[in-house]
C-alpha positions as CSV (number, residue, x, y, z in Angstrom):
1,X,-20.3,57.2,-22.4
2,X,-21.9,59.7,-20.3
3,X,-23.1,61.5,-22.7
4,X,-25.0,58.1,-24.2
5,X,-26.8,58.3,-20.7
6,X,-28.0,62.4,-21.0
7,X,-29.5,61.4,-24.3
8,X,-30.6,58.1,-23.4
9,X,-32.4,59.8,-20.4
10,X,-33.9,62.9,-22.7
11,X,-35.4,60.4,-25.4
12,X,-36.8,58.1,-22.1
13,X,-38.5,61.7,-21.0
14,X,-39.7,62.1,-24.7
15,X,-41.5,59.0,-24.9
16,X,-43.1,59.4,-21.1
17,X,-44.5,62.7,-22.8
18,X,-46.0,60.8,-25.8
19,X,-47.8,58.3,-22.9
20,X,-49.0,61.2,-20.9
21,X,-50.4,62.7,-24.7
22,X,-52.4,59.1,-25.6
23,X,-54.3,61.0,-28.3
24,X,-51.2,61.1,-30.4
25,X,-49.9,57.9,-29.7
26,X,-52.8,56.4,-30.2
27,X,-53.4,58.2,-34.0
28,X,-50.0,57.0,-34.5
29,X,-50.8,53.4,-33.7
30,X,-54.2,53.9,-35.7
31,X,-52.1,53.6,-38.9
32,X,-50.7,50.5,-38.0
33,X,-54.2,48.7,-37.4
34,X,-55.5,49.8,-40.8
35,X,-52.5,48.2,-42.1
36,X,-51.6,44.9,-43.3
37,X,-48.5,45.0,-43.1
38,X,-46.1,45.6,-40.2
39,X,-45.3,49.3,-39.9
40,X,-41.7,50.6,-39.2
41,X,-41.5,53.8,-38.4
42,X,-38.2,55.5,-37.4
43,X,-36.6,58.5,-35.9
44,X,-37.8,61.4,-38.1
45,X,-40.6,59.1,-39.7
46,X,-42.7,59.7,-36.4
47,X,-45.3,62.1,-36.7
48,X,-45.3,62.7,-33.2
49,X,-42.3,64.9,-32.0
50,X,-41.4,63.3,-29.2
51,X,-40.9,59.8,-30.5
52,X,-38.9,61.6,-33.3
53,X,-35.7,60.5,-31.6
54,X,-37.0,56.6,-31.0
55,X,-38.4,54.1,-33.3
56,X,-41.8,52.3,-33.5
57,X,-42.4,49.0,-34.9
58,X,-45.9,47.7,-34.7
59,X,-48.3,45.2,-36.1
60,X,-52.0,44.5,-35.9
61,X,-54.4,41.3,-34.5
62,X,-57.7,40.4,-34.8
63,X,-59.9,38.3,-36.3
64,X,-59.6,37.8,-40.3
65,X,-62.5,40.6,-41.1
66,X,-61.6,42.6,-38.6
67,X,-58.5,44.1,-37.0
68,X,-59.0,44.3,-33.4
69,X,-55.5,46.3,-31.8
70,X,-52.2,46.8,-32.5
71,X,-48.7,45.4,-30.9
72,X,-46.4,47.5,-30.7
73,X,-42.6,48.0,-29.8
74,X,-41.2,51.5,-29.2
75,X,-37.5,51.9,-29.0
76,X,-34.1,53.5,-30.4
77,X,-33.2,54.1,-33.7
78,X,-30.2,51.7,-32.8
79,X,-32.5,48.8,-31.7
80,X,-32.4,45.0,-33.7
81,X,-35.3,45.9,-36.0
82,X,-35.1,42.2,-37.3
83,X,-35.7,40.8,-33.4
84,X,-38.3,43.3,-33.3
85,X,-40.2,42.4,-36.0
86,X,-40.2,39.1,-35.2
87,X,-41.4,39.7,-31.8
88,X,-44.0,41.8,-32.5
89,X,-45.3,39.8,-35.5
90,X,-45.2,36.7,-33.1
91,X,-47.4,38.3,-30.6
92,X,-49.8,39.9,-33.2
93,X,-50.2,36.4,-34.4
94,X,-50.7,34.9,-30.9
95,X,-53.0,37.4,-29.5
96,X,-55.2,37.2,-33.0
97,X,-55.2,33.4,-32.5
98,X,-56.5,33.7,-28.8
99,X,-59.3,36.3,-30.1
100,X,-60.5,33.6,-33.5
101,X,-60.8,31.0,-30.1
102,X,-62.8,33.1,-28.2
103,X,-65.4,34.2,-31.1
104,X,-65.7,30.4,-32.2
């Protein structure tokens, strides 16, 4: 069990790096807001090194010509990618919904 907690800890200070370096984690974001669909990455999949041990499941919002942001949930390869999914789908769908409101 301790040992769950030193890696738990070293993929925590991985993805505090990625913050701290926005310029990846933003171009890694970037693919997901030129996407339609929602994008999974995980462990290895990441482009970024640091993330390399988490996950990344991410969808965009906007208004229906134009993609405004990304919603994003960042996690461990061991996380419920189904709840995730759904949660992030949910909220890309809510926030685009508040933006189509305010442009009407």
């Amino acid at each position: 069990m301790q040992e769950m907690r030193y890696s738990d800890l070293a993929e925590i200070n991985n993805l505090m790096l990625a913050l701290e370096e926005r310029a990846g984690l933003l171009q890694l974001l970037r693919g997901a807001l030129i996407s339609d669909r929602i994008v999974v990455r995980v462990g290895a999949e990441n482009e970024i090194p640091e993330l390399r041990a988490l996950s990344m499941v991410a969808a965009n919002y906007g208004l229906p010509a134009r993609n405004l942001g990304t919603v994003s949930v960042i996690g461990p390869t061991r996380m419920d990618y189904a709840t995730a999914i759904r949660s992030v789908r949910g909220a890309a769908a809510l926030l685009s919904e508040f933006v189509e409101q305010l442009y009407e």
